[in-house]
Structures are given as structure tokens and as C-alpha cells.
C-alpha angles and dihedrals in degrees: 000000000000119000116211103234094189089225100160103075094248120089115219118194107246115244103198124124109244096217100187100091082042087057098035087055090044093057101040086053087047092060096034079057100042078051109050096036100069093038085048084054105047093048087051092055083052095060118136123190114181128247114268128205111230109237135126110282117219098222120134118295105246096066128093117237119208126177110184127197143137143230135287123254091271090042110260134148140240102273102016114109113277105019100155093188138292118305119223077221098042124107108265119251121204119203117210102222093354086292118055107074104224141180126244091256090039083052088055097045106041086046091054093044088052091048103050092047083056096053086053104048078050091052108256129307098289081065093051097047091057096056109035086195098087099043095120112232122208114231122200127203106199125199115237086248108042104125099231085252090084098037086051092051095050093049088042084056104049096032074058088053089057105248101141098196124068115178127184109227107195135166127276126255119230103230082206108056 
């Protein structure tokens, strides 16, 4: 470790970086992280989104429906005889407003498609820039029981597709009962 003295008459400013409130900022970040991150991890694994019903919204036209769920224990679907509910284990299932079952690529593809139909009839983007409000959203209506894989991959397609608005729909709770 070497100490300036300042012998020659002449004091010069010293023009080292002093580190220790670098590395002082840089602990006390380190524990607030090792801290939050399990506490994040264990209120998103307690996540409920309420059950939905499957039927046709009457939003306005423009928007993108979604309803995402997954298969039973035995691997049925939504609709088919039998479906005793969405598994937290099941395959995940993606309907196209709320009513055509698609794949992940078919979701990306339908949506951009949609989109880019929309942008059109508006007059092309720069028509749609100048007035946010028709800007289509995409709302999704999640099972209880959907894992947030499924929830995530549908987002991640149609974020691809270039819809820059996902919204959750759920179901409304009764303050009385």
C-alpha cells in the first residue's frame, strides 16, 4: 500500500478512485437481492387467477381474446366429455378468441395476420400511431390452474406478433359473499 506524503512543496489533487463506497453499494444490493428473490419466487407460485367460463367477449372488435388452459389429468381438453378441469401438470391449450384451439406457432401466426389486417383497414401504422386508440390489445383470460408457463408463452407470441398491449381479464369477486 503506498501513502502520498506530498514532500515536494506542491500539492497535486489526487486522482485515484476511492472504491470503497463502489464496493459498499455493490454489497448491500447483493443481500437486498439474495433476499427478494426468494420471497419474489415464492408470491408468484401463489398466483390465483380465477376460473373463467369460455364464451365469446363483447369487447370491441379490434382486441384479441385469448383463454389459456391445459389439459385434465387424463389429457383432455376444455369441451371434450369428460374434462374434469386443468391440470397444473396438463399440456397448455390456447383459444383463439376464447373459442379456436392453436398451437404456439399457429398463435403467432393468426395474431400477426390479425394484426396486420388491422393496421391496413386503419391505414397503415403511421394512422394508428397518431391515434393510440386503435391500437388493438390483446386480452387473456387464464384458468386457476394454468402453470405461468403457459400464461408466459402466450404473452411471448403475441408480444412477437407485434401487439404491444396484454391485458389479464378475470372474473369478478362478489364483496358480499
Amino acid at each position: 500500500m503506498a501513502i502520498s506524503s506530498g514532500g515536494g512543496g506542491a500539492e497535486t489533487p489526487m486522482s485515484d478512485i476511492n472504491t470503497t463506497p463502489l464496493v459498499d453499494v455493490m454489497l448491500v444490493l447483493l443481500i437486498i437481492f439474495l433476499i427478494a428473490v426468494p420471497v419474489a419466487i415464492q408470491t408468484i407460485e401463489k398466483l390465483r387467477i380465477p376460473v373463467f367460463a369460455s364464451v365469446e367477449s363483447k369487447d370491441k372488435v379490434e382486441n384479441l381474446l385469448l383463454t389459456v388452459s391445459t389439459t385434465d389429468n387424463a389429457g383432455r381438453s376444455a369441451g371434450e366429455p369428460g374434462f374434469e378441469g386443468a391440470s397444473r401438470n396438463g399440456e397448455c391449450r390456447v383459444y383463439f378468441n376464447n373459442i379456436t384451439p392453436v398451437s404456439s406457432s399457429e398463435l403467432r401466426d393468426q395474431a400477426f395476420k390479425r394484426l396486420d389486417a388491422i393496421v391496413k383497414r386503419a391505414g397503415g401504422p403511421e394512422a394508428m400511431m397518431s391515434n393510440p386508440d386503435l391500437i388493438p390489445q390483446v386480452h387473456i383470460r387464464g384458468d386457476v390452474n394454468a402453470p405461468w408457463r403457459c400464461i408466459a408463452g402466450a404473452i411471448y407470441n403475441v408480444q412477437i406478433s407485434g401487439y404491444p398491449t396484454v391485458g389479464f381479464i378475470s372474473n369478478a369477486v362478489d364483496p358480499n359473499g
